[in-house]
C-alpha positions as CSV (number, residue, x, y, z in Angstrom):
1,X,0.6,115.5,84.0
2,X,1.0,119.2,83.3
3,X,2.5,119.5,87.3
4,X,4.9,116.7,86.5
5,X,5.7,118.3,83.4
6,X,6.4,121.4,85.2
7,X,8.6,120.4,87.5
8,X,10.7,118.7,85.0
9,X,10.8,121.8,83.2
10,X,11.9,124.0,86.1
11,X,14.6,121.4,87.1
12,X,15.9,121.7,83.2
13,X,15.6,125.2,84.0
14,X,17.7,125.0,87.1
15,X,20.6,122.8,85.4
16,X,20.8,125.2,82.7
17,X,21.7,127.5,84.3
18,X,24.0,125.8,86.5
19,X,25.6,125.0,83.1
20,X,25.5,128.6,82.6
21,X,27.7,128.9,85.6
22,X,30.2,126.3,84.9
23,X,31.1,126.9,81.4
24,X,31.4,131.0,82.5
25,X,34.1,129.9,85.4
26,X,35.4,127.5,82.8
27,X,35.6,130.8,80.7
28,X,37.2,132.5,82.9
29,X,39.9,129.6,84.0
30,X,40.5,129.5,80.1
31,X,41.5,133.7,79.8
32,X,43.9,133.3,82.7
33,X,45.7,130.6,81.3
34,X,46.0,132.4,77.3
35,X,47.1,135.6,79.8
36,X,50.0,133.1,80.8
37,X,50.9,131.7,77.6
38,X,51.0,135.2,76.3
39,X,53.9,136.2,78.5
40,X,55.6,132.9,77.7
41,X,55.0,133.5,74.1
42,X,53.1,129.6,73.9
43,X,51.0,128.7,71.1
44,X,47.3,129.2,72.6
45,X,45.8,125.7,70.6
46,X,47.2,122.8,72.1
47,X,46.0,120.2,70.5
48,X,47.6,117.7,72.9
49,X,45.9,119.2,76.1
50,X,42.6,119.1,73.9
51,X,42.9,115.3,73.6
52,X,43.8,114.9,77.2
53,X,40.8,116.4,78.3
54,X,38.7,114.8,75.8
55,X,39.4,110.9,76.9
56,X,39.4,112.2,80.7
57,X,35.8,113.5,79.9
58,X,34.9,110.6,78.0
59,X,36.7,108.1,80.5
60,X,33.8,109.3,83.3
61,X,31.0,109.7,80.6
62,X,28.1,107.2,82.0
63,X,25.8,108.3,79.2
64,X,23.0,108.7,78.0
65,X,25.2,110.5,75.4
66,X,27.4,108.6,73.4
67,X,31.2,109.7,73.8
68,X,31.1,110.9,70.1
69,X,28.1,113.3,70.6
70,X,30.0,114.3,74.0
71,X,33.2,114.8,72.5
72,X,31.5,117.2,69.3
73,X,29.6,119.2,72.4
74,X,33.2,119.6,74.2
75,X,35.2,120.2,71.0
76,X,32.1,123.4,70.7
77,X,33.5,124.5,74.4
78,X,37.2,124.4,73.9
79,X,36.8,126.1,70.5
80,X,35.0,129.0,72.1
81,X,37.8,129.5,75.0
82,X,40.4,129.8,72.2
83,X,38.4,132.0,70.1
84,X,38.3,134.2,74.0
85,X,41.9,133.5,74.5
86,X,42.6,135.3,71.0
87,X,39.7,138.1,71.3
88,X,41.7,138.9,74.8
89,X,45.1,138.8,72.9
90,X,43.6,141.4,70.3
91,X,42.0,143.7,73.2
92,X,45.5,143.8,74.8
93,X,47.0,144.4,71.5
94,X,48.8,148.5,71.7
95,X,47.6,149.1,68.0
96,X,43.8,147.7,68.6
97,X,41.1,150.1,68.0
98,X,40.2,149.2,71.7
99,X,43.2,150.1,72.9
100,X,42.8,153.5,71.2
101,X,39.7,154.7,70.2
102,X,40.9,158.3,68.5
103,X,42.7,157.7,65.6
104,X,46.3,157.9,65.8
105,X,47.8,161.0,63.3
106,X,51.5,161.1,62.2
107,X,53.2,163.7,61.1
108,X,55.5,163.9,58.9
109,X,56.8,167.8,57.6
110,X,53.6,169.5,58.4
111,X,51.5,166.4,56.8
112,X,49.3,164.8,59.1
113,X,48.4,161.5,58.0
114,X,45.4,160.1,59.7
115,X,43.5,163.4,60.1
116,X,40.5,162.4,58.0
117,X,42.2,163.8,54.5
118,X,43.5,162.4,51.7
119,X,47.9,162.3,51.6
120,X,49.9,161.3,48.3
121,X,53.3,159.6,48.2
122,X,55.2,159.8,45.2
123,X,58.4,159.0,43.6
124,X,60.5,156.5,41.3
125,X,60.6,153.2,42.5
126,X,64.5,153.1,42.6
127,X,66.8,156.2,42.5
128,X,68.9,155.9,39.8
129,X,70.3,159.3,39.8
130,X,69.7,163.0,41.0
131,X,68.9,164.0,37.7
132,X,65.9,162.0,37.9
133,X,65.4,161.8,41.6
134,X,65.1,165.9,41.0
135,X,62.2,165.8,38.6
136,X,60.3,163.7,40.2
137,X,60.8,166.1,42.8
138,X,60.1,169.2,41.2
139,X,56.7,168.0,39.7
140,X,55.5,167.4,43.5
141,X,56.2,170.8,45.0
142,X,54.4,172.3,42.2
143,X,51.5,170.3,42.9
144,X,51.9,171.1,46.9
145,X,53.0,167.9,47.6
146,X,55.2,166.7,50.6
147,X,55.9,163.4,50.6
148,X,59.0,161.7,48.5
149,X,59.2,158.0,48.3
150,X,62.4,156.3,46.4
151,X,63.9,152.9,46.2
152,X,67.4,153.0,47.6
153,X,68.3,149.5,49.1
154,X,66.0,147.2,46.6
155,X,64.9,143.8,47.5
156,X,64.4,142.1,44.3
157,X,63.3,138.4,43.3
158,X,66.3,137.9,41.4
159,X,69.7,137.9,43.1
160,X,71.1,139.8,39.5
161,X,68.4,142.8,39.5
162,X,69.4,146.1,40.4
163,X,69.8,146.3,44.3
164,X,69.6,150.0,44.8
165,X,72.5,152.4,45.4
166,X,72.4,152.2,49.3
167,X,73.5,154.9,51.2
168,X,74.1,156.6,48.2
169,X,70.1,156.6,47.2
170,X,69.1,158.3,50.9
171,X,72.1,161.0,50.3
172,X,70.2,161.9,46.5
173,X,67.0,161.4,48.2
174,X,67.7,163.8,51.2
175,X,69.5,166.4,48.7
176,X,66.5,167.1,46.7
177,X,63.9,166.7,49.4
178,X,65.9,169.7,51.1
179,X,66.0,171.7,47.9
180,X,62.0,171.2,46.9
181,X,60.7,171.3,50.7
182,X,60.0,167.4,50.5
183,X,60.0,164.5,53.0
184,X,61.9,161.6,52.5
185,X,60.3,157.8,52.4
186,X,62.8,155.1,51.7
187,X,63.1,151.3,52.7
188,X,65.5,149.8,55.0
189,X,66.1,146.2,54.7
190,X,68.9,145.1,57.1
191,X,68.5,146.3,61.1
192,X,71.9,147.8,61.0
193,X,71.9,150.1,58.2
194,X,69.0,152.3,60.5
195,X,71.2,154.2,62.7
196,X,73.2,155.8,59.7
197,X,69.6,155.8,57.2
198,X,67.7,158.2,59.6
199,X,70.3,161.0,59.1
200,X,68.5,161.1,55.4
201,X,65.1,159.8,56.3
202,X,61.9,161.5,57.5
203,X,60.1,158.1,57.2
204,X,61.4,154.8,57.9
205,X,59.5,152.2,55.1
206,X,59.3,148.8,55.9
207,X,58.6,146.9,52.6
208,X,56.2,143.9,52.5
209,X,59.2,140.8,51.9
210,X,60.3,142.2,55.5
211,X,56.8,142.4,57.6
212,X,58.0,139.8,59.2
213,X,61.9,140.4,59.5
214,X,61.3,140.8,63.0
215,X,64.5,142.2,64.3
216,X,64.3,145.1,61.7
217,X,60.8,145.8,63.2
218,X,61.6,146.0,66.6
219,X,65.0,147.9,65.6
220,X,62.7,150.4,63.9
221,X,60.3,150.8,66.9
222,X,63.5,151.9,68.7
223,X,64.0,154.6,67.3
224,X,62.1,158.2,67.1
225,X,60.7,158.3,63.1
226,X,57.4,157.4,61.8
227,X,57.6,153.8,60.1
228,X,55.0,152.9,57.0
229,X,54.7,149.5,56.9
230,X,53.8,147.6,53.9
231,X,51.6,144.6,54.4
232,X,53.8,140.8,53.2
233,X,53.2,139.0,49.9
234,X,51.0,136.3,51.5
235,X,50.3,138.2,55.2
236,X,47.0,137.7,56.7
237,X,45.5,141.2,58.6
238,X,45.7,139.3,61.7
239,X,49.8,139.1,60.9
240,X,50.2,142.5,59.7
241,X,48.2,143.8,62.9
242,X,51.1,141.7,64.8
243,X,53.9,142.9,62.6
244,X,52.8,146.8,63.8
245,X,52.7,145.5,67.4
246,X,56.2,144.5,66.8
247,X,56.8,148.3,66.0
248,X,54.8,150.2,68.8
249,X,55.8,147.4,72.0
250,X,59.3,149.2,71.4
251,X,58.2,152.5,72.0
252,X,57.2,154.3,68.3
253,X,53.6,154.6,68.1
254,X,54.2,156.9,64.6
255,X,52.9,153.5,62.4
256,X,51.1,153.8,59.1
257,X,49.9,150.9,57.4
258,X,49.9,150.1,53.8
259,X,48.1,147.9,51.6
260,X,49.9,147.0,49.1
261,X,48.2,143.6,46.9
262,X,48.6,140.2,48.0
263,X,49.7,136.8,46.1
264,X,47.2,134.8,44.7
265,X,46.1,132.5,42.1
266,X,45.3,135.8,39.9
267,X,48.0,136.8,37.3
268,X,46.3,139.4,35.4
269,X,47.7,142.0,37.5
270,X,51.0,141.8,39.9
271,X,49.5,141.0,43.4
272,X,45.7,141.0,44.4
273,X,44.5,144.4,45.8
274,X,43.3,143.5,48.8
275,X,40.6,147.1,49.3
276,X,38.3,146.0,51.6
277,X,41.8,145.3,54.0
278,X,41.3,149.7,54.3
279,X,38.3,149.4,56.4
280,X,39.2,146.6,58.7
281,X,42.4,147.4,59.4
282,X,40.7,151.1,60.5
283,X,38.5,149.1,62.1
284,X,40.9,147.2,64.1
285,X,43.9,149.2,64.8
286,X,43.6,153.3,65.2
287,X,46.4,153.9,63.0
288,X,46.4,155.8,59.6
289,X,46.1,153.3,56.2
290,X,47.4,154.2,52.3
291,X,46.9,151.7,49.7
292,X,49.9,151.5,47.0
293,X,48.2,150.9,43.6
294,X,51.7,150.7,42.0
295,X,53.0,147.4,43.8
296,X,49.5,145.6,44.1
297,X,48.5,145.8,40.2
298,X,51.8,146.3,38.7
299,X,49.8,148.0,35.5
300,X,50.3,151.5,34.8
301,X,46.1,152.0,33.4
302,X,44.9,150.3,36.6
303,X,46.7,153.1,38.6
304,X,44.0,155.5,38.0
305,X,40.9,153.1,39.0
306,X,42.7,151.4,41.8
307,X,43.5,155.2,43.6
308,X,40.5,155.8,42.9
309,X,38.7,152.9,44.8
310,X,41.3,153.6,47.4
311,X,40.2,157.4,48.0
312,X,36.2,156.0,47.9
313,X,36.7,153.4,50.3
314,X,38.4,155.8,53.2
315,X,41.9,155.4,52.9
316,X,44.2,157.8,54.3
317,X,46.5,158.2,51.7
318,X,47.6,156.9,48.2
319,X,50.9,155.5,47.1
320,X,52.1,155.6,43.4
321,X,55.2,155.2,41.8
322,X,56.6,158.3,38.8
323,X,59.7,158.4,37.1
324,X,60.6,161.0,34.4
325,X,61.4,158.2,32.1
326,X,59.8,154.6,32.8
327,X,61.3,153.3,29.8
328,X,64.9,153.4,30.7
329,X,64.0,152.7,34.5
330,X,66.5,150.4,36.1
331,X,63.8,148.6,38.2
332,X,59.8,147.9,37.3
333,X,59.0,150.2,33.8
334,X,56.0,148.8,33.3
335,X,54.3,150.2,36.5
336,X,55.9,154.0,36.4
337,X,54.1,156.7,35.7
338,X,55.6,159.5,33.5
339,X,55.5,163.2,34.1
340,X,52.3,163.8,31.7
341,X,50.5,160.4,32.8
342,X,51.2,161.8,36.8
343,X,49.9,164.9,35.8
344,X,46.8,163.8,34.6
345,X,46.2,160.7,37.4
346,X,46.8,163.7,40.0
347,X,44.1,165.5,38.0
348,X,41.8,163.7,38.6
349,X,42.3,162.0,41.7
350,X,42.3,164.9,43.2
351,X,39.3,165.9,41.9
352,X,37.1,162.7,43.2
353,X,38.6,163.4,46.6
354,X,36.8,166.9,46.6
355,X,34.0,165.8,45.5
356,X,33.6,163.0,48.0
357,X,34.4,165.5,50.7
């Protein structure tokens, strides 16, 4: 009995690892064919080739498994070979961490975001005016700071909100970076309006209603300025890895993400801050991350907490928004900092960030 049983053994033994063998060249068969539908740009689930193999299987199943039980262990193989097909996509991905192991550092006037420091963006959310573009821009050079953010071209929810002064806002914006030693950040909506922007721009922002205006992320790879990209409204990582792909496939590798809140179900602040997004992103891609607390909670007392949590959990860099007078601001009053509240946020801020260092 125990030889009998030994045998049967060694022949299970033997079949397994003919099984091994089979689903590895099935493995394989499956990564060349997600390589092809990569360069044809084809959906890698097909549920209609799923169900063709399925009833071929089960056509030539002579048991002792019923077709159900076969079908649930096949429907286990074919979800694995996607779940290759994609880990392959990822791997070839230009922004993937295993592309790139070092992290990627972009500079931007003598600031070099991604080189293990903390870097502050600042600004109103719209310029309204040099008057106020120029305080703003005062206050950061006397805190050392380098990097100017302002709305010009405004995407709003409603058609009859204040759209930005355009070309206009980059000309203010450039005029005082150039008189307080600052670098401009500004959003560009439209692909077109790019080749005049980046007369005024040092950094080309890509706001989160266009992560996925695909033309205007491939128009922005083309040309030779960092881009900060702001992760969508309702953007999974996986699609705001991809949006950055966009960027770097057309030749500009200068990339810095930003999380910036997501929609859900929550209304007690603006959008959801989505923190733990800062360590997979650095996990996934080698480029430099920021977190803006302004967009993501909408609340000027969560600013402080929210930078905060941002600094602890490793981000390179915080976005927030200041104006010298939130009350009359022509765009989002209720999430602008003043020059006193600024002063004390910075404060302390900078203060945790030395004493995590």
């Amino acid at each position: 009995m125990s030889n009998e049983m030994d045998q049967l053994r060694n022949q299970l033994d033997e079949v397994n690892l003919e099984i091994l063998e089979l689903i590895n060249n099935r493995a394989a068969l499956v990564q060349q064919i997600g390589q092809v539908k990569s360069k044809q740009s084809m959906y890698r689930f097909d549920p209609i080739r799923e169900r063709e193999m399925l009833n071929l299987i089960t056509s030539k199943n002579n048991g002792p498994f019923e077709n159900s039980t076969i079908e649930h262990i096949f429907k286990e193989i074919f979800k694995a070979g996607l779940e290759l097909q994609e880990d392959d996509h990822r791997k070839a991905l230009l922004v993937s961490r295993k592309k790139k192991a070092d992290n990627t550092v972009v500079e931007i006037k003598g600031e070099k975001v991604g080189d293990g420091n903390t870097h502050f963006v600042f600004g109103p959310c719209a310029v309204e005016s040099y008057e106020q573009t120029a305080a703003v821009g005062k206050v950061l050079q006397s805190k050392g700071l380098k990097l100017l953010r302002g709305g010009a071209f405004k995407p709003r929810t409603s058609p009859y909100d204040f759209q930005g002064l355009g070309i206009e806002g980059l000309q203010i914006l450039r005029r005082v970076a150039d008189e307080y030693d600052l670098a401009v950040i500004s959003e560009i909506v439209n692909p077109a309006h790019i080749e005049q922007a980046i007369e005024y721009l040092d950094v080309i922002q890509i706001g989160a209603r266009n992560m996925q205006n695909f033309e205007l992320l491939k128009a922005a790879g083309e040309v030779d300025k960092p881009v900060l990209l702001k992760r969508g409204l309702s953007a999974t990582i996986s699609e705001f890895i991809n949006a950055a792909e966009y960027i770097m496939s057309r030749g500009n590798g200068n990339i810095i993400l930003c999380e910036r809140g997501i929609r859900t179900y929550e209304t007690a602040t603006r959008n959801t801050l989505d923190i733990s997004a800062v360590p997979v992103l650095k996990q996934e891609t080698h480029l430099p991350v920021m977190v803006d607390v302004t967009h993501s909670t909408g609340r000027r007392d969560l600013l402080l907490p929210t930078a905060k949590a941002a600094i602890a959990i490793g981000a390179d860099g915080v976005m927030a928004e200041v104006h010298p007078d939130p009350a009359v601001a022509l765009s989002d009053s209720a999430q602008q900092m003043d020059i006193p509240t600024f002063d004390k946020f910075f404060e302390e801020i900078t203060d945790l960030d030395r004493r995590l260092r």
